[in-house]
C-alpha positions in Angstrom: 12.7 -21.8 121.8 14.1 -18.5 121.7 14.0 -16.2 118.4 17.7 -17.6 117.3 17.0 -20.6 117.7 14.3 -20.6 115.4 15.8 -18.7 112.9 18.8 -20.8 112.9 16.9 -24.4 112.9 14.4 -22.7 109.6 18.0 -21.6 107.9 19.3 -25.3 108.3 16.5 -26.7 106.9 16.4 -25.0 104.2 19.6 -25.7 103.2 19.5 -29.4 103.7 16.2 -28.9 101.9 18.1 -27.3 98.4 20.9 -29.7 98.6 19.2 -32.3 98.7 17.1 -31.0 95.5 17.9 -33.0 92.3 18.0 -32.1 88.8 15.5 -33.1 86.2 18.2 -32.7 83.0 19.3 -35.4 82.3 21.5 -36.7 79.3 22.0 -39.7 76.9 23.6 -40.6 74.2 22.8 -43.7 71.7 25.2 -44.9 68.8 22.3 -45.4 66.5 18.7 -44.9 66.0 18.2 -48.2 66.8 19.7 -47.9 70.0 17.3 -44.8 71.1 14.2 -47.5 70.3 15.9 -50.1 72.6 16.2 -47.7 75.4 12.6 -46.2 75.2 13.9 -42.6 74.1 11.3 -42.6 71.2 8.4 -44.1 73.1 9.1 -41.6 76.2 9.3 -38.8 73.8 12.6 -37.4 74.1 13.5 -38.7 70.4 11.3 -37.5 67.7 9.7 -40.4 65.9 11.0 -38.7 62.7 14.4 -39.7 63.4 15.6 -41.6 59.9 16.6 -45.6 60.7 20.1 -44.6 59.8 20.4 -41.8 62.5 23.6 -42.5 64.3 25.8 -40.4 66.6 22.0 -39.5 68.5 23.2 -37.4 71.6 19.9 -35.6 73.9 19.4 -33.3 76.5 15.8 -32.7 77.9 14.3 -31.5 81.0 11.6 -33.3 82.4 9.7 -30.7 84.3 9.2 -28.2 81.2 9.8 -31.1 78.4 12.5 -28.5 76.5 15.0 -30.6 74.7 17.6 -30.4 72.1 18.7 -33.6 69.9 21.6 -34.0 68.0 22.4 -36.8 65.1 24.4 -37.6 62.3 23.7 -39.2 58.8 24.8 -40.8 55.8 26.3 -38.3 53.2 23.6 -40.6 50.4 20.8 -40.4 52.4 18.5 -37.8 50.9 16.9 -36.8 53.9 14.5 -33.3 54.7 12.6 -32.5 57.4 8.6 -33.2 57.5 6.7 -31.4 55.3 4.5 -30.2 58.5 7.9 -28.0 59.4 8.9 -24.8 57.1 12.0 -22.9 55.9 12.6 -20.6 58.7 15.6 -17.6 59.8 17.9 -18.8 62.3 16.4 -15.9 64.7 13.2 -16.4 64.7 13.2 -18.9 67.3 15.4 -19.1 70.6 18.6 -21.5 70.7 18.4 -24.5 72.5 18.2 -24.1 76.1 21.3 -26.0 77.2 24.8 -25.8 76.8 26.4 -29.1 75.2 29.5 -29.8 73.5 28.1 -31.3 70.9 25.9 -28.2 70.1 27.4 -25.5 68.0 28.2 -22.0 69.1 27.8 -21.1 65.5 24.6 -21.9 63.3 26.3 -19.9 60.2 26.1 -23.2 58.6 22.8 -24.6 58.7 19.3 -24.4 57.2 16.5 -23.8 59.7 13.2 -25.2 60.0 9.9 -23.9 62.2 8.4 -27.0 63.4 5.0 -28.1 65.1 5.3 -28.2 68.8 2.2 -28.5 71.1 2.4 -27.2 75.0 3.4 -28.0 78.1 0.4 -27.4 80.1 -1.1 -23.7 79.0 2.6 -22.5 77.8 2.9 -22.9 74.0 6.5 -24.7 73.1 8.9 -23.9 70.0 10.2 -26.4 68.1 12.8 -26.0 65.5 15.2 -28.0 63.2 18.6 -27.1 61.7 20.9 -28.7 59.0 24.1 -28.5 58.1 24.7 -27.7 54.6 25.7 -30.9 53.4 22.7 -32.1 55.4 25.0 -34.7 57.9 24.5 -33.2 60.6 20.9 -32.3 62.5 19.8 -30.4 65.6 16.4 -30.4 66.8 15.5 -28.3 69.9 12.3 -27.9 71.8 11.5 -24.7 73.9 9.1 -22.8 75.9 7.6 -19.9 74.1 8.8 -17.1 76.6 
């Protein structure tokens, strides 16, 4: 096979090779916490535990090759809620935003409360976790990324 050939036949490949690739984001929404448990999405991971029974409005983006996620839920203007006491009052720079770009996340965090949460690692690289509140606390975002 003559040098062309060869290069043409490699270039092929590797384009039927990257179309052919699919992507590990994947998105779901649930109507209420409830929901999320019937689906899996806590015991998988993707949804925190944490999540208050009277979550609703639960919308989540996560990658499954580096685990980063970001979480999005509403609640009930009487429910008291505050993030675990394992998470701290933190600045809104002091962590990276969420690594994906959804409608339902904010371009502007002027608005919210920020927390610096316990996150583990994916493999050897160290993960960030974070938490922020809207000021009349009915609105939460919880993201997950890797510590770059």
């Amino acid at each position: 096979m003559d040098r062309f050939r060869r290069i043409a036949l490699v270039a092929s490949a590797a384009a039927v090779a990257c179309s052919c690739s699919t992507s590990d984001v994947l998105d779901a929404s649930y109507a209420t916490r409830a929901d999320a448990v019937a689906a899996g999405a806590i015991e998988r991971g993707w949804i925190p535990a944490w999540v208050p029974v009277e979550a609703t409005q639960l919308r989540e983006v996560h990658d499954s090759d580096t685990n980063e996620s970001a979480l999005s839920f509403s609640l009930p203007s009487n429910l008291a809620w505050e993030p675990s006491a394992s998470c701290r009052p933190a600045d809104g720079g002091e962590f990276p935003e969420p690594a994906f770009r959804r409608t339902w996340l904010p371009d502007n965090y002027q608005r919210y409360a920020f927390y610096s949460c316990p996150s583990g690692t994916t493999g050897s690289v160290p993960m960030i976790a974070a938490i922020a509140v809207t000021q009349d606390k009915k609105r939460v975002l919880y993201w997950r990324v890797l510590s770059r």
